[in-house]
KOLDOKOL-907175 format. One record per residue (C-alpha): residue in one letter; y, z, x. Coordinates in steps of 0.05 Angstrom, whole numbers, padded with zeros to 5 digits, always signed. Example, Ala and Ser with C-alpha at 12.3 -4.5 7.8 and 13.67 -1.06 7.14 Angstrom:
BEGIN
a-00090+00156+00246;s-00021+00143+00273;
***
This chain:
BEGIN
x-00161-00443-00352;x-00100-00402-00328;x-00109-00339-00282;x-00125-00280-00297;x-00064-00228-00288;x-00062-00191-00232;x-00066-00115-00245;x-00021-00076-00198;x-00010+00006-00192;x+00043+00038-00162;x+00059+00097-00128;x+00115+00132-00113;x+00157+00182-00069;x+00075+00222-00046;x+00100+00236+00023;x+00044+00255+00049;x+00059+00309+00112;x+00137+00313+00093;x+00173+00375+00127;x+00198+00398+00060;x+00131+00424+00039;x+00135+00481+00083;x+00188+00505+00064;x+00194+00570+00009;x+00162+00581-00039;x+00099+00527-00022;x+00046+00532+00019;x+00044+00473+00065;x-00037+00461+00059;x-00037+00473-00014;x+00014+00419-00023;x-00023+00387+00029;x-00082+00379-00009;x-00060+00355-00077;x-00023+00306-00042;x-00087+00267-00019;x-00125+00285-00080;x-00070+00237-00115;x-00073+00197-00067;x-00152+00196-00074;x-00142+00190-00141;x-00087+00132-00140;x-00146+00082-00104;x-00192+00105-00152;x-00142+00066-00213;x-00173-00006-00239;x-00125-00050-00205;x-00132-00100-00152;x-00066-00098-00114;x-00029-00020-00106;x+00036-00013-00084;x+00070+00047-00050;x+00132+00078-00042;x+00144+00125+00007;x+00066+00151+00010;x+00089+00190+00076;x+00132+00241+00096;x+00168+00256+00154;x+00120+00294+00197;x+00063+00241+00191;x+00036+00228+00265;x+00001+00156+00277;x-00061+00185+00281;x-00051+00217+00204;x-00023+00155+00178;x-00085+00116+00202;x-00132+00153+00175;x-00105+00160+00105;x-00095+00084+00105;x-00175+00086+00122;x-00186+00111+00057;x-00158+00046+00024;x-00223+00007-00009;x-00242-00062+00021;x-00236-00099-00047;x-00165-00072-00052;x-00104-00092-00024;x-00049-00032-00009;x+00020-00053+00011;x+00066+00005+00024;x+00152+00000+00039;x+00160+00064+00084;x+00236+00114+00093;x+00210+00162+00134;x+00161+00137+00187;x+00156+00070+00229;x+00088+00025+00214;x+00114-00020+00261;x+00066+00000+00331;x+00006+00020+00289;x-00052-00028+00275;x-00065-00029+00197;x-00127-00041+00165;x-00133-00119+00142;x-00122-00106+00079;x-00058-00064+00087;x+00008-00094+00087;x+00079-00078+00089;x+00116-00092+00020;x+00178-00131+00043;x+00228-00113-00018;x+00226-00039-00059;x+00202-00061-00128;x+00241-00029-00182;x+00190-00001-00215;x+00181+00058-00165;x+00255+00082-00186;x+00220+00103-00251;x+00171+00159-00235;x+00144+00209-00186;x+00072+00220-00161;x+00093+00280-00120;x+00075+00350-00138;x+00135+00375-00110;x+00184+00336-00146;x+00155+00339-00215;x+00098+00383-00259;x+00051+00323-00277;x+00054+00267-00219;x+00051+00195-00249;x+00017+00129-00229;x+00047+00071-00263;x-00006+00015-00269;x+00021-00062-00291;x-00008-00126-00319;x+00029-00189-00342;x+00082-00155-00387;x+00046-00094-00406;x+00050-00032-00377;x+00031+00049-00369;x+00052+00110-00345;x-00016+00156-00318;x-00021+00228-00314;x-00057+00244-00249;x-00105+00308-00258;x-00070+00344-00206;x-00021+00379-00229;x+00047+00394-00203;x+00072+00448-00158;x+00157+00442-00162;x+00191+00505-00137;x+00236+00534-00191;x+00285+00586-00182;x+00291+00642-00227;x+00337+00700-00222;x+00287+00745-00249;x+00210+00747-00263;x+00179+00695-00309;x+00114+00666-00332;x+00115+00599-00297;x+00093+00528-00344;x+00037+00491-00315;x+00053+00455-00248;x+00109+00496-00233;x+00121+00552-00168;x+00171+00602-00190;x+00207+00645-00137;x+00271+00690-00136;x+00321+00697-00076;x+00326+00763-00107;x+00307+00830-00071;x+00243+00865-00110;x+00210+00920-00101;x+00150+00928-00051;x+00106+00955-00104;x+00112+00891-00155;x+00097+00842-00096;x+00030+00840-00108;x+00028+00837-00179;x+00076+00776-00189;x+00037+00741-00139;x-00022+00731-00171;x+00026+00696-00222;x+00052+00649-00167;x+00114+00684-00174;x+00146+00689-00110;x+00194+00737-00078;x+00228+00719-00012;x+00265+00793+00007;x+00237+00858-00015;x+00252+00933-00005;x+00208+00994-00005;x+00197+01043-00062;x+00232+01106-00061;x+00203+01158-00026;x+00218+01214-00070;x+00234+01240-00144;x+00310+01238-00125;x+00313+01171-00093;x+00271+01139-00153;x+00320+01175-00210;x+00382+01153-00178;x+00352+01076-00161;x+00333+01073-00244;x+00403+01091-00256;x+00427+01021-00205;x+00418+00951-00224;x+00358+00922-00204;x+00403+00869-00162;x+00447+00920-00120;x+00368+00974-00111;x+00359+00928-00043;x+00425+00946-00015;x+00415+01021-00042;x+00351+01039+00001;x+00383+00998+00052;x+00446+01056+00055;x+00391+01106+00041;x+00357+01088+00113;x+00426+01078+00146;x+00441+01155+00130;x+00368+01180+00155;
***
């Protein structure tokens, strides 16, 4: 009798404590958290032997990295091909290892939220093979030049100036507004703003201030 295949998972691109998470619109824990629930979820897939790409970031400090490798089961095996930190100084749990050669395979999806709305595992046995939707969904930044409803896993934001008064209300959307500019201050400054693009109102008040 032959072997039984060897069911593998992969998972790709997490980066786990990358710099680019803190950056607008995300919030750095938020995107913090997903990121171990996938990876969480990732150990939790029925395969013997997981494979990953880039699981962290750029900010990940020894003391991070060994204690999200902790996590990995005993009757697993993880090995993991690294960009953006060193695994060379840092002593791995036994059944941890360093993948030699980048398979292919992780060229083919994403299992960060950051990158895509519904991060994928990709699990493989003998020639057959599955894409799986983790629960967590997504959190990609999109740009829009004005306000939107965003689709599930998404984080909308404008670089466009808004009002101070619709702030509040498009974030409880998870719309997200990086420059804003206050309301008018009387009937005369709120008539002739209505009359301005919404686009050039910023630049309006700003004038408005400049001339007391």
């Amino acid at each position: 009798m032959g072997e039984e295949p060897l069911k593998k998972a992969y998972l790709s691109n997490l980066k786990v404590y990358d710099s680019s998470d803190a950056r607008f619109p995300l919030d750095f824990h938020e995107v913090l958290r997903k990121k171990k629930a996938i990876f969480v979820e990732f150990l939790s897939l029925d395969a013997q032997e997981l494979l990953a790409w880039n699981l962290f970031g750029d900010l990940a400090m020894p003391e991070q990295i060994e204690q999200i490798l902790s996590l990995v089961p005993a009757d697993k095996t993880l090995r993991l091909r690294e960009e953006n930190v060193s695994l060379e100084h840092l002593t791995l749990p036994s059944n941890v290892f360093v993948l030699e050669e980048r398979d292919p395979e992780f060229d083919n999806f994403s299992s960060n939220p950051v990158e895509v709305e519904k991060p994928l595992f990709y699990v493989k046995e003998d020639e057959l093979s599955v894409f799986i939707e983790s629960s967590v969904r997504g959190c990609k930044p999109v740009l829009r030049e004005s306000f939107s409803t965003p689709e599930d896993g998404q984080v909308l934001y404008t670089l466009e100036p808004l009002a101070e008064d619709k702030i509040e209300e498009f974030a409880k959307i998870h719309f997200h507004v990086l420059n804003s500019y206050r309301v008018a201050k009387n009937d005369l400054e709120r008539r002739l703003s209505e009359r301005i693009p919404e686009k050039f109102r910023a630049l309006f008040v700003e004038i408005l201030d400049l001339q007391g």
